[in-house]
C-alpha positions in Angstrom: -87.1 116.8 59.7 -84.0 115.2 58.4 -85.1 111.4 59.6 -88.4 112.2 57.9 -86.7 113.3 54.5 -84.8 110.4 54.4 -88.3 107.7 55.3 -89.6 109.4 52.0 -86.1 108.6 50.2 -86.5 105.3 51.3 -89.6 104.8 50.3 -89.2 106.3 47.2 -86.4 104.4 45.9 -88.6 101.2 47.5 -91.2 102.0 45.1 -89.0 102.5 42.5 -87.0 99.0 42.5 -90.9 97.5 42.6 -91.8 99.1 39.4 -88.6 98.4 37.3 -88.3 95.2 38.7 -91.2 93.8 40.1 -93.0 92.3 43.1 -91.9 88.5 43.2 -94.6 87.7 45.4 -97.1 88.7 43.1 -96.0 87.9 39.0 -96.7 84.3 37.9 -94.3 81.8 37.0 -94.0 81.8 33.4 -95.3 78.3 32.3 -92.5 75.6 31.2 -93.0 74.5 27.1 -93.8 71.1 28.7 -96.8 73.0 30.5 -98.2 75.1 27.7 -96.4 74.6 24.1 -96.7 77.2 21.5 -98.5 75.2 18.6 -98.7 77.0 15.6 -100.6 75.2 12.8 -101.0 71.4 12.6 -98.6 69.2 14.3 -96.0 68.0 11.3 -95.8 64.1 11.6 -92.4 64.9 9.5 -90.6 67.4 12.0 -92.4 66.2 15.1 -93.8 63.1 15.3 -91.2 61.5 13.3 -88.4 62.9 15.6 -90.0 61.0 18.6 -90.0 57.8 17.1 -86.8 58.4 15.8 -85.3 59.0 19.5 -87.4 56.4 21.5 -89.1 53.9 18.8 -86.4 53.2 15.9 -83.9 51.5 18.0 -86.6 48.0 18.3 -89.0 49.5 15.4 -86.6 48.8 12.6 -85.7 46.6 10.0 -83.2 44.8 12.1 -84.8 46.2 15.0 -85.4 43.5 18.5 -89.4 44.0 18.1 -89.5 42.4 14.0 -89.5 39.2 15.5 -92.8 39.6 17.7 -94.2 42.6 16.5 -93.3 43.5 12.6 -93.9 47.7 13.2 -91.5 49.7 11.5 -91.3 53.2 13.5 -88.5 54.6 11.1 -88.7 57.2 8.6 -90.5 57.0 5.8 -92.2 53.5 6.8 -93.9 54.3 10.1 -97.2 56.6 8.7 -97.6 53.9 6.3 -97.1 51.1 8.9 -99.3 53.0 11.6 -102.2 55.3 10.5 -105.3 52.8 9.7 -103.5 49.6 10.5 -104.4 46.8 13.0 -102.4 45.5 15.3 -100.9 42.2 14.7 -101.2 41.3 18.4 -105.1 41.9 17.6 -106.8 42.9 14.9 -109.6 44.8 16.0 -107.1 47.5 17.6 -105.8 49.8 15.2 -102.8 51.9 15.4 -104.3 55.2 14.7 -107.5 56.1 13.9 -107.5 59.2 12.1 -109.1 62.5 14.4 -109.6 59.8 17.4 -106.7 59.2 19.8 -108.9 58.0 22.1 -109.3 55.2 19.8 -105.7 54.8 18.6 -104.0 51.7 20.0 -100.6 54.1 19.3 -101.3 56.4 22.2 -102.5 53.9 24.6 -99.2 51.5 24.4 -97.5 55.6 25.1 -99.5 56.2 27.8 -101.0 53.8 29.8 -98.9 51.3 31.9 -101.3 48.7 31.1 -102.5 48.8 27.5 -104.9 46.3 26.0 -102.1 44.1 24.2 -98.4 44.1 24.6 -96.4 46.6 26.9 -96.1 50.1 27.5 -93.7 51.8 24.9 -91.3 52.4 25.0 -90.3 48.9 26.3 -87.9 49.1 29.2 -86.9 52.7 28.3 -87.7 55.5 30.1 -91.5 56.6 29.7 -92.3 58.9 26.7 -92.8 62.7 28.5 -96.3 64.5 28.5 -95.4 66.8 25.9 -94.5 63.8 23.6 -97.3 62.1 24.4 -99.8 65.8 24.3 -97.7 66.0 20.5 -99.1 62.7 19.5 -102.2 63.0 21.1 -102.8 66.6 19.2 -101.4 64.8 15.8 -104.1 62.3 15.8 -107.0 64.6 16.8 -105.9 67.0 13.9 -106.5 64.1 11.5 -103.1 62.0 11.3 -101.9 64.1 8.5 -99.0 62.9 6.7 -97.5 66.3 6.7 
């Protein structure tokens, strides 16, 4: 009687740490924000595109940047919409930088994305590669329009 009274105890308090705390075997991984960002509203070019460029594009896209010489693209604040959105490339002019609600046909995310884009090199040149969620940012920023937001 005794050993059976204690089985149910044990059991018991078995079911019990499953309910409070869960079956690890069975819940799903929560996914990573590189996985499945929370988006709310259009992506901002101002306080997240521009932050991208600012980290991995300014350093060569600048005014006394390494690229003027080859490539004259300023990627810093407050001249890269201007310099990107509607604009061939120089390298050739029926590519164009971004083409409003079309990334599929912006120049932009193929020299981010694809190891061998049409002109040029992938970007960032000799840095490390841009990561998906950049890349989905950009991607989701064109699609939405290439609002100067």
């Amino acid at each position: 009687m005794n050993c059976t009274r204690n089985s149910l105890l044990i059991a018991t308090l078995c079911s019990a740490t499953l309910l409070v705390t869960g079956c690890p075997s069975v819940t799903t991984p929560l996914p990573t924000p590189e996985e499945d960002p929370v988006q709310v509203g259009p992506v901002s070019f101002s306080t997240q595109i521009q932050p991208i460029f600012d980290a991995q594009c300014a350093f060569c896209h600048a005014v006394d940047g390494i690229a003027q010489a080859s490539v004259p693209l300023l990627l810093t604040a407050g001249d890269s919409y201007a310099m990107l959105v509607g604009q061939p490339s120089a390298l050739d002019a029926s590519l164009t930088f971004v083409v409003a609600s079309d990334s599929a046909a912006s120049l932009l995310l193929t020299k981010v994305e694809s190891s061998n884009p049409p002109v040029g090199s992938q970007m960032p040149l000799g840095g490390t590669a841009m990561s998906a969620a950049d890349v989905n940012l950009i991607r989701t920023w064109i699609d939405e329009g290439a609002l100067d937001n």
